[in-house]
N, C-alpha and C positions, 0 to 999 in steps of 0.2 A: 420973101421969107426964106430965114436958112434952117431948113429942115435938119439940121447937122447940130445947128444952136439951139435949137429948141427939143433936141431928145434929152429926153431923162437919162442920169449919168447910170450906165451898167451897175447890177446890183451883184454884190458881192455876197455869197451864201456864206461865208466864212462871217463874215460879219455881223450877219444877219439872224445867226445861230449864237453867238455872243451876245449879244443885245437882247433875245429872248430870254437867255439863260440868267443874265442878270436880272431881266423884269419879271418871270414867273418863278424862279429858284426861292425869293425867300416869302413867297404863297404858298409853297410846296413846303417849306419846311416848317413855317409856322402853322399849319392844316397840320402837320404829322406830328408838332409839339403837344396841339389841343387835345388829339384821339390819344398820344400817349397819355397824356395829363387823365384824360376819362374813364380811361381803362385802369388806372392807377387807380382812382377812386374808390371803380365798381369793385375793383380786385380786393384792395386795401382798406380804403378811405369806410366803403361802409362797413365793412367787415374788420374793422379796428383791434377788436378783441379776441377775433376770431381766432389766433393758434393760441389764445392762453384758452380764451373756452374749450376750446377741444384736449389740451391737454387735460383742462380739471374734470370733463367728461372721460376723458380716456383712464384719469386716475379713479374719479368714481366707479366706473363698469368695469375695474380689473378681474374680480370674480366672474361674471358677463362673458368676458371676452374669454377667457378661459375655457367658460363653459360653450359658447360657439363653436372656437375651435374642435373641440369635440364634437359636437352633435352636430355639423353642416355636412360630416358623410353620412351620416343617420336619416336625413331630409332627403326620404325615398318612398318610391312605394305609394303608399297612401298618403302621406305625406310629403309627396312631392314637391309641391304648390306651398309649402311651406319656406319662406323666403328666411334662412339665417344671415343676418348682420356682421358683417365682417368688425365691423368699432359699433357695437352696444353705444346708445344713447339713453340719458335717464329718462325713465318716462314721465307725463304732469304729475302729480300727487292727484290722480283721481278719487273724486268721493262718490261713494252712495251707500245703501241703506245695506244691514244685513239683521233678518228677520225684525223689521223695521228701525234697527236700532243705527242711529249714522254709524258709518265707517268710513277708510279710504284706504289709499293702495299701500300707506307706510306700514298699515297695520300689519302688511303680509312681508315685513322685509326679514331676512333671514331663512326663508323657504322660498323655491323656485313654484310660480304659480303659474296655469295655463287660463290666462284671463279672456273668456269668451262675453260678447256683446250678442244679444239675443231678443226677439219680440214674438209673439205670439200671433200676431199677424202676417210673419216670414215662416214660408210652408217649410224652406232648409234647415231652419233653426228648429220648427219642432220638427223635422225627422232626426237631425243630427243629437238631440239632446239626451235619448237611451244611451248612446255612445258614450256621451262624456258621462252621463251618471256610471255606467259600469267602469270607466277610467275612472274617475274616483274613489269607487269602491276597488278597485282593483290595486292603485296604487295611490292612494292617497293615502301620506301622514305628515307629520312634523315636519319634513323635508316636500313635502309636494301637495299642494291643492288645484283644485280643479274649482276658480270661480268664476260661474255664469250668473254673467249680470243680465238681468232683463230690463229692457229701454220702453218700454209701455205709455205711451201718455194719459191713454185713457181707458174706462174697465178695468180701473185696476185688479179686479177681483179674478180679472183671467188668466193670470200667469199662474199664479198658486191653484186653480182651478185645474189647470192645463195640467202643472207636475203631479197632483194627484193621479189626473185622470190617464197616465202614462205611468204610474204606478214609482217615480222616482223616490230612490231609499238612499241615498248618500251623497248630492248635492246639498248645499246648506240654500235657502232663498233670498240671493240678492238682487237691487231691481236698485232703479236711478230713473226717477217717473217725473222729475223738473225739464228733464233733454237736456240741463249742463253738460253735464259731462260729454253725451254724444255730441255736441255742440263742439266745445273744444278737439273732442280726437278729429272730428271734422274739419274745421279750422288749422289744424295741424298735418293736415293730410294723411291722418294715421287710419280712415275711415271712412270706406265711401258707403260700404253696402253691409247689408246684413246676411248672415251671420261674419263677424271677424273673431281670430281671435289673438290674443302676442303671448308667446311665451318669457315671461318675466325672471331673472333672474334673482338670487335672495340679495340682490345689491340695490333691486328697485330699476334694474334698466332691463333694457329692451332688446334680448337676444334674437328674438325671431316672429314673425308675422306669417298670418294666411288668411285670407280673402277666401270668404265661401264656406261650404262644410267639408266636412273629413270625417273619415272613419276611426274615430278618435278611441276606439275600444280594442284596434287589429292591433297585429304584431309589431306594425312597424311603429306605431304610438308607444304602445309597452315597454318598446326596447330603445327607444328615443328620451321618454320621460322616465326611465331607469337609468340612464346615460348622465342624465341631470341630477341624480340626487333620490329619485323616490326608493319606495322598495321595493 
């Protein structure tokens, strides 16, 4: 046997890197066709409508936006934890009752309102709630409300029981006792816990959020919700 004729001819690396290049090059480019093509989609594709929405949000919250810019150096202090919104979003047309009579959130458009979510079974909410009654009376008018919605599902006799018994004289009694509503701001992730509350502007959109209670009767509420519009 001739050991000479029978080896395998030397392998040429030069070659051997061309011939790779050829058989995995269009795996590699057609994999990077796919992830651009997906990413277009998740970017674009679902999001179809998205820079006209935002525009016709950005045209509705012009007043909003206005008013953020102003009061985001205001968001101190006490209101710290007070998150303002650089582009105001509309918020849902929330409904519920005010002194049982239906309402919803359109009915307060033209005046900036400080829309609080509240239950009587959240010990924050009733501490916080002398607060916003004297914010209301302190500055509440035609330009500015202070409305605390109470989300109660059951007893209902104890929310109105509760603002008595804490001696409240200038909150008006609203309450939304089905959980729609809290249902959607949920859904919306505009609402995990209790108490929240957003500061709405008279355009109906949504200048600023806070999560938890506040001292919503100090200085720095006064001179924030006077910034907006009250008196």
């Amino acid at each position: 046997m001739n050991d000479e004729q029978d080896a395998p001819p030397p392998v040429d690396p030069a070659r051997m890197r061309s011939i790779a290049r050829k058989l995995i090059l269009p795996h590699v480019l057609l994999v990077a066709a796919v992830v651009a093509a997906i990413l277009w989609f998740v970017l674009y594709g679902m999001n179809g409508g998205g820079g006209k929405e935002a525009a016709t949000a950005s045209a509705e919250c012009a007043a909003s936006a206005a008013l953020a810019a102003k009061l985001a150096p205001l968001a101190k202090g006490d209101l710290a934890a007070l998150a303002i919104h650089a582009k105001p979003k509309p918020m849902p047309n929330l409904t519920f009752a005010h002194d049982g009579a239906a309402t919803d959130l359109a009915a307060f458009k033209g005046r900036t309102i400080l829309l609080n979510f509240w239950a009587t079974w959240c010990v924050p909410c009733r501490e916080e709630m002398p607060a916003l009654d004297r914010l209301q009376g302190e500055a509440g008018d035609g330009a500015f409300s202070v409305v605390a919605v109470n989300v109660d599902t059951a007893k209902l006799e104890r929310p109105k029981a509760f603002l008595q018994e804490i001696a409240v004289k200038n909150l008006g009694f609203y309450a939304e006792s089905s959980g729609k509503t809290f249902q959607v701001l949920q859904q919306s992730g505009k609402l995990v816990g209790l108490p929240t509350s957003f500061l709405i502007g008279p355009d109906g959109c949504e200048i600023g959020a806070l999560a938890g209670p506040a001292q919503w009767d100090g200085a720095d509420a006064l001179a924030l919700v006077r910034a907006a519009g009250a008196k």
